[in-house]
C-alpha positions in Angstrom: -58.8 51.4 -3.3 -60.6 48.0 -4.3 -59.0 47.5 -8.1 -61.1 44.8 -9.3 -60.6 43.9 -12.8 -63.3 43.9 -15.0 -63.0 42.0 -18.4 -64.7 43.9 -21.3 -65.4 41.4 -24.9 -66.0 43.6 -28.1 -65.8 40.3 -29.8 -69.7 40.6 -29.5 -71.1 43.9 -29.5 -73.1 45.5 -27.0 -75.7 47.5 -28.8 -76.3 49.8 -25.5 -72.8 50.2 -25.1 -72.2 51.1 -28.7 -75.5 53.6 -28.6 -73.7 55.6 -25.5 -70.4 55.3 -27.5 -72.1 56.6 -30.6 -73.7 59.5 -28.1 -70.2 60.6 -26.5 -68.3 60.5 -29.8 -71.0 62.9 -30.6 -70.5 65.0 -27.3 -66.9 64.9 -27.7 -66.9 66.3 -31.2 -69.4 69.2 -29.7 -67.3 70.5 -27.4 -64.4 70.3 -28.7 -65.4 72.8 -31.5 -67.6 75.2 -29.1 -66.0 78.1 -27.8 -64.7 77.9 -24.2 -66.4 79.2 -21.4 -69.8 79.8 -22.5 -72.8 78.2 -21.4 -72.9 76.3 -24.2 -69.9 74.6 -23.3 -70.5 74.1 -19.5 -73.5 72.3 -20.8 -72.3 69.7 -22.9 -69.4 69.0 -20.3 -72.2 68.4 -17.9 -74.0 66.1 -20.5 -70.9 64.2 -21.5 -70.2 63.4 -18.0 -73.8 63.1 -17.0 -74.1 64.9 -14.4 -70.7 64.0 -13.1 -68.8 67.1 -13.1 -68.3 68.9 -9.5 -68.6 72.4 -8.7 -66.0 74.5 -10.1 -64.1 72.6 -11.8 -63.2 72.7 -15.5 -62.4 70.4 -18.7 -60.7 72.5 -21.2 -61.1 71.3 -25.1 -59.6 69.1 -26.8 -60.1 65.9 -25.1 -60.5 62.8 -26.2 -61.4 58.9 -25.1 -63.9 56.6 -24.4 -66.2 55.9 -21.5 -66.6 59.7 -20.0 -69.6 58.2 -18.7 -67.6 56.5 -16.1 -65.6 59.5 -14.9 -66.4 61.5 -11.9 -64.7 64.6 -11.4 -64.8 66.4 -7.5 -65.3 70.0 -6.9 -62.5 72.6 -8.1 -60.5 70.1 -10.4 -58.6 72.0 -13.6 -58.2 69.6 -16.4 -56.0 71.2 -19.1 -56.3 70.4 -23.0 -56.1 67.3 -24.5 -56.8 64.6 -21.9 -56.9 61.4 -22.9 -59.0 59.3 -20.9 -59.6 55.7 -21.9 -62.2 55.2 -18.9 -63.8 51.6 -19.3 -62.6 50.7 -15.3 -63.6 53.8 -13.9 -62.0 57.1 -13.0 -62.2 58.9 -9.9 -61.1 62.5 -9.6 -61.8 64.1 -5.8 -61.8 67.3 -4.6 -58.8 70.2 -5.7 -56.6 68.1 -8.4 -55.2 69.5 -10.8 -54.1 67.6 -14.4 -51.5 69.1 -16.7 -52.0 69.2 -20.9 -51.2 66.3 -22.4 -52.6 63.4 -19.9 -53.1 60.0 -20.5 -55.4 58.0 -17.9 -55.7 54.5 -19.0 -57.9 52.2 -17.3 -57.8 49.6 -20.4 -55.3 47.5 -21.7 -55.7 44.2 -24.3 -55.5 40.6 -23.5 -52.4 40.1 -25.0 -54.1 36.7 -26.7 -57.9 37.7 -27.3 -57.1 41.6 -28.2 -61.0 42.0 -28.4 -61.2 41.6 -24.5 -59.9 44.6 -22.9 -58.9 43.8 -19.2 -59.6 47.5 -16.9 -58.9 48.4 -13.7 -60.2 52.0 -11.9 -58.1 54.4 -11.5 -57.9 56.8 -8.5 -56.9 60.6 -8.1 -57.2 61.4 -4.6 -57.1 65.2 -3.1 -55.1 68.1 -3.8 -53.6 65.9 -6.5 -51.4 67.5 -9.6 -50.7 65.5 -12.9 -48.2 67.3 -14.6 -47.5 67.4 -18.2 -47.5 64.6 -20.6 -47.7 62.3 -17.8 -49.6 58.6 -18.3 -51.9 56.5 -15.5 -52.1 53.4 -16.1 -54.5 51.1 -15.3 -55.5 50.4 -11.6 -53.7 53.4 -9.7 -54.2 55.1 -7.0 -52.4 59.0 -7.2 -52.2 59.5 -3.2 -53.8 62.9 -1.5 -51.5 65.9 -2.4 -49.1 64.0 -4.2 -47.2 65.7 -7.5 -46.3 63.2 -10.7 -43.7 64.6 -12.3 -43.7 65.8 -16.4 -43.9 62.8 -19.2 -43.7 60.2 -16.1 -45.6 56.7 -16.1 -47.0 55.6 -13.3 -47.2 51.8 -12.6 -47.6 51.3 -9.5 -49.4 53.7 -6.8 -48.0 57.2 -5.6 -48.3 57.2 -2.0 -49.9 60.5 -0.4 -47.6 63.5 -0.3 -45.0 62.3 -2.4 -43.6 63.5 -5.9 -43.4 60.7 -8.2 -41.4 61.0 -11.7 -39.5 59.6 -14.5 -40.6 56.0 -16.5 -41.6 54.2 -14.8 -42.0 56.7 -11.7 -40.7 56.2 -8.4 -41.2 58.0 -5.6 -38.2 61.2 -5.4 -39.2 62.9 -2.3 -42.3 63.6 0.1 -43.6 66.8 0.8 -44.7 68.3 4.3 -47.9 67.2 5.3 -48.3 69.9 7.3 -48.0 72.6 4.9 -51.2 71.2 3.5 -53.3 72.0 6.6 
């Protein structure tokens, strides 16, 4: 994955990025007070992530962040409640993953001396992926194809395909077999 950092300043604002931050917020607030599975719902999850939002696959309510505008989500992906996705570098979700309650994907941090600038990375969930639980992506990661991070881990550094990642930070436990997966 290319993991190019890009340097956001707030120190000035950006009156087209605060007019699309002003229009998520508003998004964001919709669905999370419209009842599941409805129409209704389908279509302000396919307005918040413009059109990004593969076949099949599901956001449940609440969620929160920043940026959904920069998310794309493959076919047949289940994200369960309460994401949190700061998404100013970029998330990509492929096909089959599967996220957990309670995930954080961070593609942001602060310049630890102008905390206006917010250095981000992209951040990567390949295949047949599953988040579990409480887990937290931070910024510039690649999850590999198939892989499994373990409950409340933090990932720091990238999961290789096929393995299952946990604890804080995460390291690589086991791999699974590849060929059970065909």
């Amino acid at each position: 994955m290319i993991c190019e950092e890009k340097r956001l300043d707030f120190r000035i604002p950006d009156p087209e990025i605060l007019k699309e931050d002003k229009r998520q917020a508003q998004l964001v607030f919709r669905l999370n007070q419209t009842m599941p599975v409805t129409d209704e719902y389908r279509q302000v999850l396919k307005e918040l992530f413009r059109g990004n939002l593969g076949e099949g696959s599901h956001v449940v309510a609440p969620i929160q962040g920043g940026f959904f505008d920069r998310i794309t989500i493959g076919r047949n992906v289940t994200i369960n409640s309460n994401l949190l996705a700061m998404a100013a570098g970029g998330i990509m979700i492929e096909d089959d993953v599967q996220i957990a309650p309670n995930v954080q994907l961070l593609t942001s941090n602060h310049d630890p001396y102008e905390r206006m600038i917010l250095p981000c990375r992209p951040i990567l969930i390949k295949k047949g992926a599953w988040i579990g639980a409480g887990a937290t992506v931070l910024p510039g990661i690649c999850i590999g194809a198939y892989s499994i991070v373990g409950a409340a881990s933090v990932v720091t550094e990238d999961v290789p395909d096929y393995a299952v990642a946990v604890g804080n930070p995460a390291r690589v436990v086991r791999m699974l077999d590849e060929e059970r997966f065909r």
